[in-house]
PDB file of N, CA, C and O in Angstrom, chain B, residues numbered from 101:
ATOM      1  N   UNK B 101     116.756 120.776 152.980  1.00  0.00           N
ATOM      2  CA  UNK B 101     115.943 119.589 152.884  1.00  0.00           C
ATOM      3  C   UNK B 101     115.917 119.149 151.424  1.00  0.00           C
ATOM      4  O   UNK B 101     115.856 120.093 150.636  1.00  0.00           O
ATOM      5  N   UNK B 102     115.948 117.966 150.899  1.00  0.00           N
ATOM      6  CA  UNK B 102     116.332 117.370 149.854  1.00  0.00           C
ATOM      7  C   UNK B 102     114.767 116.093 149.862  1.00  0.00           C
ATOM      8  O   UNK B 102     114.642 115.051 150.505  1.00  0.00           O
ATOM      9  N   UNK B 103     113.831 116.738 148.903  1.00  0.00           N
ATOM     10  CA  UNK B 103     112.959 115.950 148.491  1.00  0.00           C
ATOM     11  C   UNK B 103     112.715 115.322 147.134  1.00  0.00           C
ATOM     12  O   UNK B 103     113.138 116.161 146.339  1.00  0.00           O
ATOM     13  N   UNK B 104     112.203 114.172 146.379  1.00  0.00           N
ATOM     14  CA  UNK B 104     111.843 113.965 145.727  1.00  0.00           C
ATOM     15  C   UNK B 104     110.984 114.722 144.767  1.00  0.00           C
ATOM     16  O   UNK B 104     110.824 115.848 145.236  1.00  0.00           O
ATOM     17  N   UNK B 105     110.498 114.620 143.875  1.00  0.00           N
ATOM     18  CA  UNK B 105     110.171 115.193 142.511  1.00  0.00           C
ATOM     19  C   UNK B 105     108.174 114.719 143.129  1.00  0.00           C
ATOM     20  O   UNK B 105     107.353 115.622 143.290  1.00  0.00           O
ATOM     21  N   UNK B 106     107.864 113.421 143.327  1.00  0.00           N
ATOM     22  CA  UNK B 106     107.037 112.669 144.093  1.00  0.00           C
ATOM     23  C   UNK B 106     106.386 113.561 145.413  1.00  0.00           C
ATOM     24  O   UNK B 106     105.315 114.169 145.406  1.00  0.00           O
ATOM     25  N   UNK B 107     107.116 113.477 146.256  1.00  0.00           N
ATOM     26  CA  UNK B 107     107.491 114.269 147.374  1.00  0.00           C
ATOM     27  C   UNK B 107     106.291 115.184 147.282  1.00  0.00           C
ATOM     28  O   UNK B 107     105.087 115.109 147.528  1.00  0.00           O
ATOM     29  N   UNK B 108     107.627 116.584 146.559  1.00  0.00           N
ATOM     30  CA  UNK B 108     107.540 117.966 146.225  1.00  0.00           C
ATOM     31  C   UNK B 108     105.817 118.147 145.848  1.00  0.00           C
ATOM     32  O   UNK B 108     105.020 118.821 146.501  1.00  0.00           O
ATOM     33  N   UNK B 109     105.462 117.189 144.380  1.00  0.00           N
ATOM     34  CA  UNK B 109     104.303 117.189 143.480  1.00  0.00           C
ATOM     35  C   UNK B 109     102.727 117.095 145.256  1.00  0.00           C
ATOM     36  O   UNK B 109     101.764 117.831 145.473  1.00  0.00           O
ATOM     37  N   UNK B 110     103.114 116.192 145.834  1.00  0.00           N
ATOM     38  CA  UNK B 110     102.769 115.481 147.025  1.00  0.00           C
ATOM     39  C   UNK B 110     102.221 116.214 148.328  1.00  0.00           C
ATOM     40  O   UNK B 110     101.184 116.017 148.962  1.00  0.00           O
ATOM     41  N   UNK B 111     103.436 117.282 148.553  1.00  0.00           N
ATOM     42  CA  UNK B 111     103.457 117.560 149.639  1.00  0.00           C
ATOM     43  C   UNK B 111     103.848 119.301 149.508  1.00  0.00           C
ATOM     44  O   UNK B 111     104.593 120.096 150.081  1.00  0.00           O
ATOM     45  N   UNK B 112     103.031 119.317 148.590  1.00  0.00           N
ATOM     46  CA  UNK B 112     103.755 121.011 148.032  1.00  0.00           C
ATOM     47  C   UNK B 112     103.730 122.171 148.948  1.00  0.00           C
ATOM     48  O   UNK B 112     104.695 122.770 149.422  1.00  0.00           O
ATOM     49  N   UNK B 113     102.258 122.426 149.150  1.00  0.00           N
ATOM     50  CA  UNK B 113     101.624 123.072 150.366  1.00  0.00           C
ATOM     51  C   UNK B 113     102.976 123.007 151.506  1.00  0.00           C
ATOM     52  O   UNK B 113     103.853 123.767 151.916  1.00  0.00           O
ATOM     53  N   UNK B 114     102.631 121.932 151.665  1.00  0.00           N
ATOM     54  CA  UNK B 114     103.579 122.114 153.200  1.00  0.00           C
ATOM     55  C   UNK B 114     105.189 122.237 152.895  1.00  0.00           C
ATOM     56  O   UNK B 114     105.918 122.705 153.770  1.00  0.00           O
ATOM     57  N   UNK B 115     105.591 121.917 151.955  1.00  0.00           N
ATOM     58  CA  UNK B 115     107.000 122.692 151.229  1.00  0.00           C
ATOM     59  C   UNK B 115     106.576 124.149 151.709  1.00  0.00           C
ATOM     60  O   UNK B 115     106.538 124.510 152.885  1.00  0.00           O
ATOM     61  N   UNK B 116     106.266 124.923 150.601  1.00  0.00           N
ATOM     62  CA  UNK B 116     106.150 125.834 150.419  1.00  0.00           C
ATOM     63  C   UNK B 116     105.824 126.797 151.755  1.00  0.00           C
ATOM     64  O   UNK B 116     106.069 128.004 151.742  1.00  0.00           O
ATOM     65  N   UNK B 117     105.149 125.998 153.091  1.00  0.00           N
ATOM     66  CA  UNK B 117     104.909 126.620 154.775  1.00  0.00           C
ATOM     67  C   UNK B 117     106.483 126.520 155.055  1.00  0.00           C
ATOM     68  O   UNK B 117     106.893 127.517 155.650  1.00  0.00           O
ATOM     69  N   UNK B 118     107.386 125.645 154.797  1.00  0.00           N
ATOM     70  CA  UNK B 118     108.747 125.655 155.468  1.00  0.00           C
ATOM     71  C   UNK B 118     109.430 126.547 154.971  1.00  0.00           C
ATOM     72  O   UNK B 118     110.050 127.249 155.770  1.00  0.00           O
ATOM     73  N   UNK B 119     109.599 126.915 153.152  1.00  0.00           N
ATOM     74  CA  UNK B 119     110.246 127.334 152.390  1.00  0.00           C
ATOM     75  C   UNK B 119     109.619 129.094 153.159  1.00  0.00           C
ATOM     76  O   UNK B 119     110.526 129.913 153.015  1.00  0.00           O
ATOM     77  N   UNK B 120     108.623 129.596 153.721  1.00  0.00           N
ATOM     78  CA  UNK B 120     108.084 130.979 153.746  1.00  0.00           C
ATOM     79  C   UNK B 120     108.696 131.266 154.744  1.00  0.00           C
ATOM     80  O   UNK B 120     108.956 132.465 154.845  1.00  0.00           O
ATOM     81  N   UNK B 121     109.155 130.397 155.820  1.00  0.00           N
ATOM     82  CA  UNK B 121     110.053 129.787 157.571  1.00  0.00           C
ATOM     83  C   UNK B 121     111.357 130.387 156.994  1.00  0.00           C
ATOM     84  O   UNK B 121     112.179 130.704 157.852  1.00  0.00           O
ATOM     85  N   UNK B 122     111.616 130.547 156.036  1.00  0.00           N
ATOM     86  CA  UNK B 122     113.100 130.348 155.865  1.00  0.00           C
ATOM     87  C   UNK B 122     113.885 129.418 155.146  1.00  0.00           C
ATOM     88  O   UNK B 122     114.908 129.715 154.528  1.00  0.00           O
ATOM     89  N   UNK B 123     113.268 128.004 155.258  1.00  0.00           N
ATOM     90  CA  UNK B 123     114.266 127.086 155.115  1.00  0.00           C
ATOM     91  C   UNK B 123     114.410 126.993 153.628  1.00  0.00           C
ATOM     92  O   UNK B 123     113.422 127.434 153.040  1.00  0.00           O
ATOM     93  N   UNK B 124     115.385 126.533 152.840  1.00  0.00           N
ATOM     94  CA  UNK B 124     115.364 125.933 151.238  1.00  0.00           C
ATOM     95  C   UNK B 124     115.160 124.612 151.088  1.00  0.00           C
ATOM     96  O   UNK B 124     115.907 123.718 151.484  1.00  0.00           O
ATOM     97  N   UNK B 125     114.382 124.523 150.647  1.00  0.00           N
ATOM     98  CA  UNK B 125     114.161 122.765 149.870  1.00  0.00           C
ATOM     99  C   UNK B 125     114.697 122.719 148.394  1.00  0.00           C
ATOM    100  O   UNK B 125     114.548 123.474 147.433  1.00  0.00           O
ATOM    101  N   UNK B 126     115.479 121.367 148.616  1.00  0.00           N
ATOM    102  CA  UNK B 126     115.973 121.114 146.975  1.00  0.00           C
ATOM    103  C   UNK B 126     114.802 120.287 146.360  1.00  0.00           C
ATOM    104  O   UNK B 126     113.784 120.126 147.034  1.00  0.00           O
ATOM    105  N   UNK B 127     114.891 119.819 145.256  1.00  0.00           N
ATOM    106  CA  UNK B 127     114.054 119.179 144.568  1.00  0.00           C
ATOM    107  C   UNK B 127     114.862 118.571 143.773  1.00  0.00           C
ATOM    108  O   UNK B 127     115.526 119.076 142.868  1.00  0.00           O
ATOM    109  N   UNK B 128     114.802 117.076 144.224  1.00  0.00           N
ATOM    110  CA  UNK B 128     115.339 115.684 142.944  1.00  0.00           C
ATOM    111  C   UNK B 128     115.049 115.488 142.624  1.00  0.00           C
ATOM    112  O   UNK B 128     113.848 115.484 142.893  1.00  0.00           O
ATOM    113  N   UNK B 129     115.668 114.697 140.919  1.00  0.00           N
ATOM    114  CA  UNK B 129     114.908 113.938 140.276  1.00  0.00           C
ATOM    115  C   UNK B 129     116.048 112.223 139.929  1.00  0.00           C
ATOM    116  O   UNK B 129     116.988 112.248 139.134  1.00  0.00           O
ATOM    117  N   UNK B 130     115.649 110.953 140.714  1.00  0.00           N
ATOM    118  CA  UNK B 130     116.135 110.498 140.407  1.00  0.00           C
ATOM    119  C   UNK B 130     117.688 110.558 141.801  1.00  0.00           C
ATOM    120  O   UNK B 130     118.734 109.912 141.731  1.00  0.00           O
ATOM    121  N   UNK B 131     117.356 111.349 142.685  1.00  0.00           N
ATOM    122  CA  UNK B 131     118.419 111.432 143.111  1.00  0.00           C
ATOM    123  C   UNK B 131     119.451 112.844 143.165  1.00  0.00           C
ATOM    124  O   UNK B 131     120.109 113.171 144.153  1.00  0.00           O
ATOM    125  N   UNK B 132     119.417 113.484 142.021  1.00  0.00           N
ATOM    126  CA  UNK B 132     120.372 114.238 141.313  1.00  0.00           C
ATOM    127  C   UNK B 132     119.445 115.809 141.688  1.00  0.00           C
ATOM    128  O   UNK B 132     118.355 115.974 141.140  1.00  0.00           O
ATOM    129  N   UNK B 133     119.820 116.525 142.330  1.00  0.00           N
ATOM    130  CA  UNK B 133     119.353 118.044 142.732  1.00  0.00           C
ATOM    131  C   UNK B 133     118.972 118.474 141.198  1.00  0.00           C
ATOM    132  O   UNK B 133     119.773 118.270 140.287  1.00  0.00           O
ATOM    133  N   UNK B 134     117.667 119.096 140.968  1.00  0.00           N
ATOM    134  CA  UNK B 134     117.322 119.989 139.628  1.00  0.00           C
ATOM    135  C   UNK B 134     116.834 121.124 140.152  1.00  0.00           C
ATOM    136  O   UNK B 134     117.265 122.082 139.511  1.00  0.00           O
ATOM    137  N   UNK B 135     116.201 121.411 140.940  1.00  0.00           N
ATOM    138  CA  UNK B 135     115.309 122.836 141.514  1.00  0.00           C
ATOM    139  C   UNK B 135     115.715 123.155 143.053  1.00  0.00           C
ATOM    140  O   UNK B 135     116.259 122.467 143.916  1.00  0.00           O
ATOM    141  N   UNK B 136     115.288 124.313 143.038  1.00  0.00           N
ATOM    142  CA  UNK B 136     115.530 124.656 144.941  1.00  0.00           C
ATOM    143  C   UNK B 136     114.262 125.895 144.647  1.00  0.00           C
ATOM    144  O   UNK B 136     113.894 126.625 143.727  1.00  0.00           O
ATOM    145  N   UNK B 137     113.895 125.589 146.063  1.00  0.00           N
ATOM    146  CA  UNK B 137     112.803 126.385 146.376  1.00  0.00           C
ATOM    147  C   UNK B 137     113.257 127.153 147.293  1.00  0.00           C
ATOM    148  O   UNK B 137     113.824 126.424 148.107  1.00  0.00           O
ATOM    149  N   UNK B 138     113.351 128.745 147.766  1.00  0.00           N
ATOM    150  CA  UNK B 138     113.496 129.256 148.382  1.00  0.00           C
ATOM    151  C   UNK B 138     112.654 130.864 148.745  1.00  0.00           C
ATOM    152  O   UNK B 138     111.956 131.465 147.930  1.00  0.00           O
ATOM    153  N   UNK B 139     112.908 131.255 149.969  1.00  0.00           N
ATOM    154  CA  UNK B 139     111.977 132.345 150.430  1.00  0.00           C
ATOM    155  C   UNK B 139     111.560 133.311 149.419  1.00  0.00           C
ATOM    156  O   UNK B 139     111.251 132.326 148.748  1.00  0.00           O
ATOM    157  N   UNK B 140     111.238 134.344 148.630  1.00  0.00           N
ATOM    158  CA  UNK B 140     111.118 135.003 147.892  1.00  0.00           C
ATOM    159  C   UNK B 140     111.266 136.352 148.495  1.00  0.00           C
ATOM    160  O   UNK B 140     110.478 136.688 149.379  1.00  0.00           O
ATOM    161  N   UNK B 141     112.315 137.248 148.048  1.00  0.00           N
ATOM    162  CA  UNK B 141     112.462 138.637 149.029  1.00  0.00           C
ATOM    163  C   UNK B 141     112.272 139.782 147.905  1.00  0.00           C
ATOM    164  O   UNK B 141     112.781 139.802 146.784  1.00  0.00           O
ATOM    165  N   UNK B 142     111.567 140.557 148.386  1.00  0.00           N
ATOM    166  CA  UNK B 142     111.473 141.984 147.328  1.00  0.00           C
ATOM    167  C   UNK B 142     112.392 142.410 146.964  1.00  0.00           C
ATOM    168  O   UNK B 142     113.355 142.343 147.728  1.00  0.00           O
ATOM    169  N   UNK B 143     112.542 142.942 145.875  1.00  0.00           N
ATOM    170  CA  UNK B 143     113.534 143.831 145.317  1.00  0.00           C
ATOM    171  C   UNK B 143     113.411 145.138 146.691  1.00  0.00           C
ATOM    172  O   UNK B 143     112.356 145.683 147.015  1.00  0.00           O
ATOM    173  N   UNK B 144     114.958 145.443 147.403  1.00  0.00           N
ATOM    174  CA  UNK B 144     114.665 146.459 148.509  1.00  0.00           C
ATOM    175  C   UNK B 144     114.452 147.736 147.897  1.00  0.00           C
ATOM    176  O   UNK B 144     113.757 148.502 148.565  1.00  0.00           O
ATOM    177  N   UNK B 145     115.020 148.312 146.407  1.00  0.00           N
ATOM    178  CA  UNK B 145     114.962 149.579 145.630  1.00  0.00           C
ATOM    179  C   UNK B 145     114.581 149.181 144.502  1.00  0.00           C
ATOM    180  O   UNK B 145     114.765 147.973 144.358  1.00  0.00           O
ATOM    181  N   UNK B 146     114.048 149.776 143.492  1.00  0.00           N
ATOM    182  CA  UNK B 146     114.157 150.211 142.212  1.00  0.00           C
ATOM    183  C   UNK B 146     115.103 151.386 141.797  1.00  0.00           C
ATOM    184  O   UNK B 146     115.237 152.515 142.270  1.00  0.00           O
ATOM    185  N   UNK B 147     115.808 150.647 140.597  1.00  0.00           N
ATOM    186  CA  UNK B 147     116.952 151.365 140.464  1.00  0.00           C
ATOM    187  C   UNK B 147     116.511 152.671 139.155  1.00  0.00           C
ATOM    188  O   UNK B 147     116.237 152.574 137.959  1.00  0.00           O
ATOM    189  N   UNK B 148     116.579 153.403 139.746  1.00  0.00           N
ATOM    190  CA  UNK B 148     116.780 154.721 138.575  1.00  0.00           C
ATOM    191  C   UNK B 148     117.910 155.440 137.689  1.00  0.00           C
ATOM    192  O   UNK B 148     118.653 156.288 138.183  1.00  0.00           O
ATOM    193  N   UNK B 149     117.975 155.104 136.554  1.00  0.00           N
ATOM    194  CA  UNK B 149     119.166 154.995 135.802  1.00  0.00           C
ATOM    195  C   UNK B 149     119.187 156.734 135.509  1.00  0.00           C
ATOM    196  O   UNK B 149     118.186 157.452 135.513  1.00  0.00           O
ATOM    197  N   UNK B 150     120.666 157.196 135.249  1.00  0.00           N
ATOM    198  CA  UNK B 150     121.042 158.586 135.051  1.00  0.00           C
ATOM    199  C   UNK B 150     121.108 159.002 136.291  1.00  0.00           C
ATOM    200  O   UNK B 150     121.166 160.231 136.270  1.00  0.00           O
ATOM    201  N   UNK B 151     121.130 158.542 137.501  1.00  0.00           N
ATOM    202  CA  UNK B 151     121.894 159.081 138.450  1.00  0.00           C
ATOM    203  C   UNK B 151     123.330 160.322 138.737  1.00  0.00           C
ATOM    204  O   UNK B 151     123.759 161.370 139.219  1.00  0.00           O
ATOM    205  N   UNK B 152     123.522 159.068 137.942  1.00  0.00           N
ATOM    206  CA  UNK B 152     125.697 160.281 137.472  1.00  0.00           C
ATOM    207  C   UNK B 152     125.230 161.339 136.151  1.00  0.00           C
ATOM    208  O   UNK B 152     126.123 162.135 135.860  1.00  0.00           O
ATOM    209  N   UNK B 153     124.609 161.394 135.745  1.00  0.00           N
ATOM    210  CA  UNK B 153     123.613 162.289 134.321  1.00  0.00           C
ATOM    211  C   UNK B 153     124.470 164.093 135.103  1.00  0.00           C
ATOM    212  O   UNK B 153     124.066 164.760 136.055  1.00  0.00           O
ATOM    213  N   UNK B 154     125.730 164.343 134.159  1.00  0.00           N
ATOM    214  CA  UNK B 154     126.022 166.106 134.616  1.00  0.00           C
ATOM    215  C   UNK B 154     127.262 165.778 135.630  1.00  0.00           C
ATOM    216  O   UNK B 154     128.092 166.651 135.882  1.00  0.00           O
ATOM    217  N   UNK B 155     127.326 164.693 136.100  1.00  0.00           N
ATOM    218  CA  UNK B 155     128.543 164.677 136.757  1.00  0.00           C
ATOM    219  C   UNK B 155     130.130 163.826 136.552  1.00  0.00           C
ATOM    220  O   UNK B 155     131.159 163.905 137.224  1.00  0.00           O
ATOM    221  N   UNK B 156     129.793 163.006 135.319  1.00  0.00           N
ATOM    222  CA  UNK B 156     131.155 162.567 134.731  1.00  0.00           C
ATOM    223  C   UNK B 156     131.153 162.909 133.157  1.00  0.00           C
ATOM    224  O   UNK B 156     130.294 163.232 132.336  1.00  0.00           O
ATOM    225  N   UNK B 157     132.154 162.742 133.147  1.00  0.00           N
ATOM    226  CA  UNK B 157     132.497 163.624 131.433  1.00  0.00           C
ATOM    227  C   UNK B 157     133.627 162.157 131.151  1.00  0.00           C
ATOM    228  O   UNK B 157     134.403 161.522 131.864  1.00  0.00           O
ATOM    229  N   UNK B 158     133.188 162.093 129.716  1.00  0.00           N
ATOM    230  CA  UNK B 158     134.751 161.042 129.410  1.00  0.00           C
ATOM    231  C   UNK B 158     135.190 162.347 127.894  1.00  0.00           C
ATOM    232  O   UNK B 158     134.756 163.279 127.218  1.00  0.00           O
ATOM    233  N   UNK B 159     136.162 161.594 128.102  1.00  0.00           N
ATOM    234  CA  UNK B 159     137.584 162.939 127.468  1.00  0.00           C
ATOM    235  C   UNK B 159     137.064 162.585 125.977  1.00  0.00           C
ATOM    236  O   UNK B 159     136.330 161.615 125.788  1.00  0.00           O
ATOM    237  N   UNK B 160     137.486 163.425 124.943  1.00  0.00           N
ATOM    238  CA  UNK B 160     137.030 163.440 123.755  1.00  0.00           C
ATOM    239  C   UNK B 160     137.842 162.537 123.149  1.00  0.00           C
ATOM    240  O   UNK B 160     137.304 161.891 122.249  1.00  0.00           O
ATOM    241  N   UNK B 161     139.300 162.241 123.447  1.00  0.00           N
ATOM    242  CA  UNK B 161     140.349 161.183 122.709  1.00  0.00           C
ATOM    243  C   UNK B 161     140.068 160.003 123.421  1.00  0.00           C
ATOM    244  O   UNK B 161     141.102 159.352 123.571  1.00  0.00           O
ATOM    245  N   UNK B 162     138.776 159.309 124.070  1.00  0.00           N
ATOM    246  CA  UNK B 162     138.782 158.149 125.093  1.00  0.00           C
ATOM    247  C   UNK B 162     139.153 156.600 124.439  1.00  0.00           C
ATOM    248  O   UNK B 162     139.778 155.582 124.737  1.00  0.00           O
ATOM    249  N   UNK B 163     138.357 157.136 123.393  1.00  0.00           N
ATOM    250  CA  UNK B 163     138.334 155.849 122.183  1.00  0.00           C
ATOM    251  C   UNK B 163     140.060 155.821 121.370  1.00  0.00           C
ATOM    252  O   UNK B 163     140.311 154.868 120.633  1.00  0.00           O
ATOM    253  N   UNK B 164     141.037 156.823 121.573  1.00  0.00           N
ATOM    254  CA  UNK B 164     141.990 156.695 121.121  1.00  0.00           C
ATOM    255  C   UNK B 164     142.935 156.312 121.822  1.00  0.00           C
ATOM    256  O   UNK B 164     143.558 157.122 122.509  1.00  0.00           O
ATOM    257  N   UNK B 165     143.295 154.765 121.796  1.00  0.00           N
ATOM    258  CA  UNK B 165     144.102 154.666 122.736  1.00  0.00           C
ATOM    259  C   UNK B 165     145.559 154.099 121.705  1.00  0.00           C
ATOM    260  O   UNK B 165     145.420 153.608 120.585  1.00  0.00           O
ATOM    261  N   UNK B 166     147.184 154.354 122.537  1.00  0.00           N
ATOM    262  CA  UNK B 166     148.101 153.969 122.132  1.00  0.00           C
ATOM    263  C   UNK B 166     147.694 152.486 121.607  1.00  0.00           C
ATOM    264  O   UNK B 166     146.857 151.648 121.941  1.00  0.00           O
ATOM    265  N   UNK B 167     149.072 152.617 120.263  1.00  0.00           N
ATOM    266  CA  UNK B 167     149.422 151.394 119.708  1.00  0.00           C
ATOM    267  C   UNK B 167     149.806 150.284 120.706  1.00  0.00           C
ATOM    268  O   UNK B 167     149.497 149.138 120.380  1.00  0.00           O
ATOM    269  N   UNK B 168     150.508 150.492 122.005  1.00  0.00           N
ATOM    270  CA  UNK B 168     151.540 149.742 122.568  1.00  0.00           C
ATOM    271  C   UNK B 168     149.762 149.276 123.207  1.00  0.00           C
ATOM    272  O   UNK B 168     149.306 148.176 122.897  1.00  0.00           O
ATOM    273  N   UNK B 169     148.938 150.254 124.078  1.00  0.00           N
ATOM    274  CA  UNK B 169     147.735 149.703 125.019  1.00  0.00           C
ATOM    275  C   UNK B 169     147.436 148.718 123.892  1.00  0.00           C
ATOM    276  O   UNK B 169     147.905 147.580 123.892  1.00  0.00           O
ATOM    277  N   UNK B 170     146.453 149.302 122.706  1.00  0.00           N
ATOM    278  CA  UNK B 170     145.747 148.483 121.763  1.00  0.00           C
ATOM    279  C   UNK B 170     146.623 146.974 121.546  1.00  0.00           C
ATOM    280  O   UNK B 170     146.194 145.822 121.601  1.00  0.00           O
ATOM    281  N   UNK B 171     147.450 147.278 121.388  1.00  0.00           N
ATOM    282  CA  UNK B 171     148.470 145.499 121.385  1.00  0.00           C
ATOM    283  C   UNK B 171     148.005 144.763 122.227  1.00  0.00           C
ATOM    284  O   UNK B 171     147.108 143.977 121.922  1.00  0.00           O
ATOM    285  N   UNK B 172     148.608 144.855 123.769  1.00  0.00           N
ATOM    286  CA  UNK B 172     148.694 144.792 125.254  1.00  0.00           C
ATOM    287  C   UNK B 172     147.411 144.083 124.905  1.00  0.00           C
ATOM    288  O   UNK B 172     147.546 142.903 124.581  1.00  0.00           O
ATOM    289  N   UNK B 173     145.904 144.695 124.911  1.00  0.00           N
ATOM    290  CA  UNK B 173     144.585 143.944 124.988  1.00  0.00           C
ATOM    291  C   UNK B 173     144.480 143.118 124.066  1.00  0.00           C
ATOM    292  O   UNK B 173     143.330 142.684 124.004  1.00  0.00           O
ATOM    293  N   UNK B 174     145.490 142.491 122.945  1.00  0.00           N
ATOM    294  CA  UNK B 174     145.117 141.849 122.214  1.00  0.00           C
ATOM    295  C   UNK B 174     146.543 140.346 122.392  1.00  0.00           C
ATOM    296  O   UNK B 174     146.753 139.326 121.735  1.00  0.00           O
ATOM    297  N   UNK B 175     147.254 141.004 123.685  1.00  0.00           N
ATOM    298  CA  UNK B 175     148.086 139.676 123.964  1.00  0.00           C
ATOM    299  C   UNK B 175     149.294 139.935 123.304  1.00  0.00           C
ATOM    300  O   UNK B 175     150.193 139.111 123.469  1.00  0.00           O
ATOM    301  N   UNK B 176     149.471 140.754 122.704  1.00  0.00           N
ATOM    302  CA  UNK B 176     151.031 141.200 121.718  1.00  0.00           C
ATOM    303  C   UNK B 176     151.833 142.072 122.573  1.00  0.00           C
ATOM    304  O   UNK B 176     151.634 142.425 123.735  1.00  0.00           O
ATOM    305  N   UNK B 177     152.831 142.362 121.718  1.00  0.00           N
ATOM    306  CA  UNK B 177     154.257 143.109 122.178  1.00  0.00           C
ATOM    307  C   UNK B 177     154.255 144.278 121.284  1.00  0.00           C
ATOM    308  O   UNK B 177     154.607 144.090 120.120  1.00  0.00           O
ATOM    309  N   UNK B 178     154.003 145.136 121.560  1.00  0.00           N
ATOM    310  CA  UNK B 178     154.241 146.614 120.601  1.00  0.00           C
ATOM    311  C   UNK B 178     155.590 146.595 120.386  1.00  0.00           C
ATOM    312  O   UNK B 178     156.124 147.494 119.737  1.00  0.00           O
TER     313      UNK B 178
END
């Protein structure tokens, strides 16, 4: 649904009963889409970082990579 700026200011309440339904409302100004209103859904997890913490290792030479790679990422020809 594609409402006015007028509208929206107007008729917010009852936006906002359709937008909880499911539906998305855009919001114009002038014609030209600026906002969309849509359902609001919970985050389903919170993420807990260090998960992989003891189970990957990076190699001690990781940061040393060949002349020919180091080129390669920079668009050259070793």
């Amino acid at each position: 649904m594609l409402v006015n700026v007028h509208a929206a200011k107007t008729h917010l309440s009852r936006l906002l009963a359709r937008v909880a339904e499911g539906e998305e409302v855009v919001i114009a100004r002038a014609g030209r889409p600026v906002a969309r209103l849509v359902p609001y859904r919970a985050p389903s997890a919170t993420r807990e970082p260090g998960g992989w913490e003891g189970k990957v290792w990076i190699a001690d030479d990781f940061d040393n990579l060949p002349q020919e790679m180091t080129a390669a990422f920079r668009g050259e020809r070793a």
